[in-house]
C-alpha positions in Angstrom: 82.6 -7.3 10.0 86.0 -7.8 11.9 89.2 -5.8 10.3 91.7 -8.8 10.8 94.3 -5.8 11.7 92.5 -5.0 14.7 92.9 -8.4 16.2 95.8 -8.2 18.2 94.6 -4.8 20.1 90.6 -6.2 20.5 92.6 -9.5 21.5 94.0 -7.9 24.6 91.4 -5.6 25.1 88.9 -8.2 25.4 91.1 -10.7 27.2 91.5 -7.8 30.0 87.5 -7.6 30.2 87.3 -11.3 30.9 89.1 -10.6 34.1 87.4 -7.7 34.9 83.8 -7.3 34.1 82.3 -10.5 35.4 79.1 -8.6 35.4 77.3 -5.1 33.9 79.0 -1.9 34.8 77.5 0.6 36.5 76.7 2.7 33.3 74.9 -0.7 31.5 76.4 0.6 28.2 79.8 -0.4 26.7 81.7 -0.6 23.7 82.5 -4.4 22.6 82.8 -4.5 19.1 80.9 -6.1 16.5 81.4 -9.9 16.3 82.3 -10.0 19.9 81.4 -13.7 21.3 79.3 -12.7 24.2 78.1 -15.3 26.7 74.9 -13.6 26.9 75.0 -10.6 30.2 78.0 -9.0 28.4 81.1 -10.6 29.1 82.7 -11.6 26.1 84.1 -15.1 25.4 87.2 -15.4 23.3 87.0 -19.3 21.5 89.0 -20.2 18.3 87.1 -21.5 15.6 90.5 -22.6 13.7 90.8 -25.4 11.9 93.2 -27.6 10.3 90.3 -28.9 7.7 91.0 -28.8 4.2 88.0 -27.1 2.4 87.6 -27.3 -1.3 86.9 -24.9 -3.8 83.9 -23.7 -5.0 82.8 -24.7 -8.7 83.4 -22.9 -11.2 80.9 -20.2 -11.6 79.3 -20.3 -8.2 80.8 -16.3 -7.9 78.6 -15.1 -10.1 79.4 -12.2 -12.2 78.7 -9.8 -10.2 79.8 -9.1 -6.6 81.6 -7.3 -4.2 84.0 -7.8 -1.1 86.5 -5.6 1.1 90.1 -7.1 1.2 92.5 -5.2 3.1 90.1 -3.0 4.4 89.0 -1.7 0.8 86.3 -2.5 -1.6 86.5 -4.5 -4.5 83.8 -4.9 -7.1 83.7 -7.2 -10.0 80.5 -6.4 -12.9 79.5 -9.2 -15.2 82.0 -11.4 -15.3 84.9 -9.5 -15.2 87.6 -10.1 -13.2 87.0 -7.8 -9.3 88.8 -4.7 -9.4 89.8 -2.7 -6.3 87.8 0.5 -6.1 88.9 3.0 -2.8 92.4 3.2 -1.6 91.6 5.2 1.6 94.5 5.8 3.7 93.9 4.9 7.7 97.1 5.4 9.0 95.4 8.3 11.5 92.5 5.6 12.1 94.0 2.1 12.0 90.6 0.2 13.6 88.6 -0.3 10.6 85.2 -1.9 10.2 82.9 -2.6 6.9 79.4 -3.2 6.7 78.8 -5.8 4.1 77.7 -4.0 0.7 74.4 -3.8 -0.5 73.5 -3.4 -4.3 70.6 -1.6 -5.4 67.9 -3.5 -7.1 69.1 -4.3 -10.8 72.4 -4.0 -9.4 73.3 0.0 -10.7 73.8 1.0 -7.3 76.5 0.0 -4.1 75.2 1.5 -0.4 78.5 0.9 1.9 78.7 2.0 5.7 82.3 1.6 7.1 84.0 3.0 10.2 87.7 4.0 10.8 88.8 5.2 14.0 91.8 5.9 16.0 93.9 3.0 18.0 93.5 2.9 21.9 89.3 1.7 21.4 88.2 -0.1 24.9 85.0 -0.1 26.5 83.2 -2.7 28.2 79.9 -3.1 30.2 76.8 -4.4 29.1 75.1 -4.6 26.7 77.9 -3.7 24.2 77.2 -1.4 21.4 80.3 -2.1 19.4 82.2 0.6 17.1 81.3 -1.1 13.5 77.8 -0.5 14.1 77.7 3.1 13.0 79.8 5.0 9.9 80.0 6.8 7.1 77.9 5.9 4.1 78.8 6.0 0.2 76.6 5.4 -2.6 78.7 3.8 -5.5 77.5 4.4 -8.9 79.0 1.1 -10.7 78.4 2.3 -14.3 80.6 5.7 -13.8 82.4 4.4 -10.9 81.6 7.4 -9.1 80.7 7.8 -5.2 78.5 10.2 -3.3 79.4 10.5 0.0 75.8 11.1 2.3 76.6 13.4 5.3 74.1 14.9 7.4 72.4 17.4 6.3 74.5 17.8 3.2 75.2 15.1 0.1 78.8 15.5 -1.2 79.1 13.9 -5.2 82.0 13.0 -6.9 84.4 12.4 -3.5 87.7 11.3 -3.8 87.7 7.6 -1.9 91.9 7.9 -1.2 93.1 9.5 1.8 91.3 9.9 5.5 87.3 8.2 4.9 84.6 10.2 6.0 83.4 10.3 9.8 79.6 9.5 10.5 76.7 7.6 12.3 74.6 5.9 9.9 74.0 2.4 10.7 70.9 0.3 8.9 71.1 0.6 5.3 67.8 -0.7 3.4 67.1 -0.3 -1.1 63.8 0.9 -0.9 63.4 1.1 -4.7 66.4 1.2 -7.4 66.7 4.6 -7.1 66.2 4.9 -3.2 67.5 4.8 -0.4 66.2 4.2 3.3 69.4 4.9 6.0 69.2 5.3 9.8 71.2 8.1 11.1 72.4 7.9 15.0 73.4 11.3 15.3 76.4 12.1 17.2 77.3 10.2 20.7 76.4 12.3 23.5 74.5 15.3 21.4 72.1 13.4 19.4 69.4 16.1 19.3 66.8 15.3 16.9 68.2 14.1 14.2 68.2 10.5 14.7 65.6 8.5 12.7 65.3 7.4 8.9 66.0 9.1 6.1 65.7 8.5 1.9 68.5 9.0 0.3 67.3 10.2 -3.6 69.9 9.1 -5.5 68.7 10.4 -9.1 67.7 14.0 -7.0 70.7 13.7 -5.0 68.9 14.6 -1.8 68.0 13.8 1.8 64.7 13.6 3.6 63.4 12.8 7.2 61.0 9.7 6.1 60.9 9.0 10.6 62.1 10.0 13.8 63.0 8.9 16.6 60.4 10.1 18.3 57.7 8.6 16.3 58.8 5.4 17.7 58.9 5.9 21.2 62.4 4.3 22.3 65.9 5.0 22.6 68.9 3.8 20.9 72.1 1.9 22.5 73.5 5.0 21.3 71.8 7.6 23.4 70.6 5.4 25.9 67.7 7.0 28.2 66.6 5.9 32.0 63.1 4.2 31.8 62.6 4.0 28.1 62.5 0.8 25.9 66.0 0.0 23.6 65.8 -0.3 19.8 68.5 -3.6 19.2 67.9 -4.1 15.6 66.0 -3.4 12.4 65.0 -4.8 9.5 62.7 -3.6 5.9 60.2 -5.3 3.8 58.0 -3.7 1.2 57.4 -0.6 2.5 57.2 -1.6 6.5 59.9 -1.1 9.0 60.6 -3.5 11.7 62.2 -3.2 14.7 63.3 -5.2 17.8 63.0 -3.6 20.9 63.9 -4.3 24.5 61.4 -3.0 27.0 61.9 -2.8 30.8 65.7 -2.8 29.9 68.2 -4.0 33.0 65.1 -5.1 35.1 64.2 -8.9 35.9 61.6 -9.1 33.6 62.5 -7.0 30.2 60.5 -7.8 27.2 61.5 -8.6 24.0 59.8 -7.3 21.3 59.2 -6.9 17.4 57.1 -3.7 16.5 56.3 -2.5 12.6 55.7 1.1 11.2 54.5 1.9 7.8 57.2 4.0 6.0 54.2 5.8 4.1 52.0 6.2 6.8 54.8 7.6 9.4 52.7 9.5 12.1 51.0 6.5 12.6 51.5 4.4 15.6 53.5 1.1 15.5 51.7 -1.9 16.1 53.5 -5.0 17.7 53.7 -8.2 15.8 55.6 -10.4 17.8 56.6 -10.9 21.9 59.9 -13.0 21.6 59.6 -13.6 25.5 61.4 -12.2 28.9 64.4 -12.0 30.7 66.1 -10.4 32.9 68.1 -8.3 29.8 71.3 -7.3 30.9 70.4 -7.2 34.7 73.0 -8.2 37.4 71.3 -11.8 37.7 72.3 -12.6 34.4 70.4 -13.5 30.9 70.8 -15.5 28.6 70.0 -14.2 25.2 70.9 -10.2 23.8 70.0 -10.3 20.9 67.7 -13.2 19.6 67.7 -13.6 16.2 64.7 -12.8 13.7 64.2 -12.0 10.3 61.3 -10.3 7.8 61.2 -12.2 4.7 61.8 -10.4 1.5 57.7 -10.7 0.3 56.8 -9.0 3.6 54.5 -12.1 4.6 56.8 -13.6 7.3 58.6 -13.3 10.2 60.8 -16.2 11.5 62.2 -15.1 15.3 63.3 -17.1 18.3 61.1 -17.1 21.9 62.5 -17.1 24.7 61.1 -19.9 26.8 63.5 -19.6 29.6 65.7 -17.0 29.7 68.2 -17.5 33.2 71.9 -17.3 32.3 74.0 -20.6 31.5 70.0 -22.2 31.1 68.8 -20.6 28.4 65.6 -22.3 26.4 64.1 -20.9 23.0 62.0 -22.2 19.8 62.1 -20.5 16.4 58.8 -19.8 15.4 57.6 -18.6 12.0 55.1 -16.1 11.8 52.7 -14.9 9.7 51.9 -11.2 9.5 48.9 -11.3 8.1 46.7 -13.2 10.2 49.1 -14.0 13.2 49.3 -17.5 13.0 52.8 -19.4 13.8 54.1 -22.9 13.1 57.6 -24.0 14.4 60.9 -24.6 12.3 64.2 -26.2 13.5 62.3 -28.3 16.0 65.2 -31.2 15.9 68.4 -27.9 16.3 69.9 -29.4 19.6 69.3 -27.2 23.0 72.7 -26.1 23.2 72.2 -24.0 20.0 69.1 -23.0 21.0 70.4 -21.7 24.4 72.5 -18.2 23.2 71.2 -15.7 20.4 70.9 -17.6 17.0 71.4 -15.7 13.3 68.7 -16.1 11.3 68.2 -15.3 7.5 65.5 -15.6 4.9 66.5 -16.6 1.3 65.0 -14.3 -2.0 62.7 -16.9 -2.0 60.5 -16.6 1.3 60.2 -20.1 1.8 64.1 -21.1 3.4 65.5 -19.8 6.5 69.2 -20.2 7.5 70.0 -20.2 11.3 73.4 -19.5 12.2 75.3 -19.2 15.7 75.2 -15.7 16.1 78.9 -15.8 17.8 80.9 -19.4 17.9 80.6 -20.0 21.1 79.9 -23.7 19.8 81.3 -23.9 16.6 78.6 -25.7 14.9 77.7 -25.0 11.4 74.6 -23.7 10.1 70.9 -25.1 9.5 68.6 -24.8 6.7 64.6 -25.1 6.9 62.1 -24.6 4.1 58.3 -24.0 4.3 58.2 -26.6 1.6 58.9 -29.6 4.6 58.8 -27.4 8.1 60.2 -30.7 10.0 63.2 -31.3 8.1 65.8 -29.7 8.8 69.8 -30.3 6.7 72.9 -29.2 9.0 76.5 -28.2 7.3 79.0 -29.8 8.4 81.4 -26.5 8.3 81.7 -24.7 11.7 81.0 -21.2 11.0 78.7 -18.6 12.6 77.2 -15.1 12.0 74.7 -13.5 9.3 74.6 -15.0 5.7 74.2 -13.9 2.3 72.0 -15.1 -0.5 72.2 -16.0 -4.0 69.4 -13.8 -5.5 68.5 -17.3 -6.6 68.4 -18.7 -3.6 70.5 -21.8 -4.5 73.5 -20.9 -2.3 74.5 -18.9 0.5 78.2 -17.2 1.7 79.5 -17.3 5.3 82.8 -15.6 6.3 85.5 -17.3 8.8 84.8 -15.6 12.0 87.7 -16.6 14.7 88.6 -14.2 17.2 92.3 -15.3 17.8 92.9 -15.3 14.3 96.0 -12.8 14.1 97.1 -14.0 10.5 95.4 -11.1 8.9 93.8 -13.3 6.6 89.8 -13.8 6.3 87.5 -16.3 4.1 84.5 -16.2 2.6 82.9 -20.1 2.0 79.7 -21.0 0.2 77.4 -23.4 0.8 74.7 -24.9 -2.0 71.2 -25.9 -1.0 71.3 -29.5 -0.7 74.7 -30.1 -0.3 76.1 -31.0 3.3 79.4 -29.6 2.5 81.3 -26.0 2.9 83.5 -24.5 0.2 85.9 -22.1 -0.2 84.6 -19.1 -2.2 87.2 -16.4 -1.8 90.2 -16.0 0.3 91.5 -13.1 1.8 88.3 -11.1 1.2 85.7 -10.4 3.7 81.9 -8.6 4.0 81.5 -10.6 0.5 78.3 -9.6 -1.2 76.6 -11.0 -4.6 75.0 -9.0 -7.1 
């Protein structure tokens, strides 16, 4: 989610914090951007992942017909087969650091939810942990068949807004299709005078209106945006089927924080959460160093599963974990990726379940080793087929599950240029899928 323009300044910006913050600031919150490499207490680590490699091309067809990437810093969408036309020209000559969420298409594929971020030159920041400045934006709602977007500001919903000249400025960061024709969004508020609006809202796109579905409150943490003494951290979220789940960090900046998923019924929202899994402890973020910020998990699209890492030892530079698949209905656990090596296993992994509930990808969340990803299915939970390609970060699927897209991540890469390769289920090889195009996402 890295606007290859931005290099140069988050190059030198994050070169100076390797010299200076060997440890947490005072304040415990910074502002390293999204896609930092981060050795696990905060300080980033800049490592190339170029490569002189010569990847082929994908086959013909593995596209799809319907998809949609950012190039440039603006979106392009291609519908059924035609060829992907370019659909905002927003100007950001007033905001030159830009950052995209990858799209997300609606169920049946009428609908494109997009968050992106645009703001002014002279971002820095540092400190631990990092909440970086793509996580939070503005969010559009595409209509594909009128090419129309909505803009959704809080409280109001603009229609029919002009995506050319300066993008809207907001704070919405988790984007989730409840239903085709709805919308679940997390809204941060603004930094520094949050109030109490943060929490999630529907979006009715048919109604065009808003709704509180749950605040903050309700859940009883903070976010890394509003950060409060004493109480537990929300790090990440994730929706299946009508439950929203949530990893939280409790005891943060003490030697022995928790890590924790929780779940809250979207219909039943004055309920309490209930905790369905303890990823382990560490001393998160704390002086003495840890090594894991945000361990990967995932909720798999039936709503049956949870695949996470635990923490078996979680000391800086000697980090230990197992991924663990869980089930959420009677709480029993079998492992997956028992032959990764220890090395992978020792910083925060990416992981990803496929349409089909039964194949997880795990991914270096940063490329701090520059290995390629892993596959495991439910089908044969000790095998496990590694990809040759080194690339790291969050996937996307093939609704069929047959393939899955990863995006060059390389934080020295100054060239401007970003690409998007595709991997096939069964195949130990990379391919190129689209150059020059980044946050790619299939129909």
């Amino acid at each position: 989610m890295i606007d290859r323009r931005f290099s140069p300044v988050l190059l030198s910006v994050l070169l100076a914090l390797l010299g200076l913050l060997s440890a947490c600031g005072s304040s415990r919150v910074g502002t390293v951007p999204r896609g930092t490499p981060d050795t696990g207490n905060g300080t980033p680590a800049i490592l190339s992942t170029a490569t002189s490699v010569v990847v082929p091309s994908a086959a013909a067809g593995t596209m799809g017909k319907t998809y949609a990437f950012i190039r440039k810093d603006q979106l392009w969408v291609a519908l059924n087969g035609a060829t992907a036309v370019q659909m905002t020209n927003f100007n950001y000559e007033q905001a030159p650091n830009v950052f995209w969420q990858r799209p997300l298409w609606s169920p049946g594929d009428r609908y494109l939810a997009l968050v992106m971020n645009a703001s002014p030159a002279g971002l820095g920041g540092g400190g631990c942990p990092g909440p970086d400045f793509g996580a939070s934006g503005s969010l559009y709602v595409m209509d594909v068949a009128t090419k129309q977007f909505t803009a959704v500001t809080f409280p109001a919903i603009q229609k029919n807004v002009p995506v050319s000249g300066a993008p809207q400025n907001s704070s919405w960061e988790y984007v989730f299709w409840e239903d085709s024709m709805h919308l679940l969004a997390w809204y941060n508020g603004v930094a520094g005078n949050v109030g109490n609006t943060v929490g999630l809202y529907r979006y009715d796109v048919a109604a065009g209106k808003l709704s509180l579905v749950l605040p903050l409150r309700t859940l009883g943490v903070t976010t890394l945006t509003d950060p409060q003494k004493g109480m537990p951290l929300m790090l990440s979220m994730r929706y299946s089927k009508g439950q929203l789940f949530y990893q939280v960090v409790v005891h943060p900046f003490e030697q022995k924080s928790q890590l924790v998923i929780y779940r809250h019924s979207i219909a039943q929202s004055t309920a309490q959460s209930s905790k369905v899994f303890d990823m382990g402890s560490e001393a998160w973020c704390n002086d003495s160093g840890s090594a894991y910020m945000r361990p990967g998990w995932d909720v798999s699209p039936d709503g049956a599963l949870l695949v996470a890492q635990h923490i078996l030892t979680g000391d800086a530079n000697a980090g230990k974990s197992a991924v663990q698949v869980h089930r959420l209905d009677d709480g029993s656990e079998a492992p997956l990726f028992a032959q990764m090596s220890p090395d992978l296993l020792a910083h925060d992994l990416a992981l990803s379940w496929g349409p089909d509930s039964q194949t997880v990808v795990a991914t270096e969340n940063h490329p701090l080793l520059q290995k390629g990803p892993s596959v495991a299915s439910l089908a044969d939970p000790t095998a496990m087929q590694q990809y040759s390609l080194a690339l790291s970060g969050q996937v996307i699927w093939r609704s069929d599950s047959s393939a899955f897209a990863l995006q060059q991540v390389d934080m020295t890469d100054t060239t401007g240029i970003s690409t998007v390769y595709v991997f096939l289920v069964g195949d130990t090889h990379g391919y190129t899928l689209l150059t020059n195009a980044h946050e790619f996402a299939w129909g």
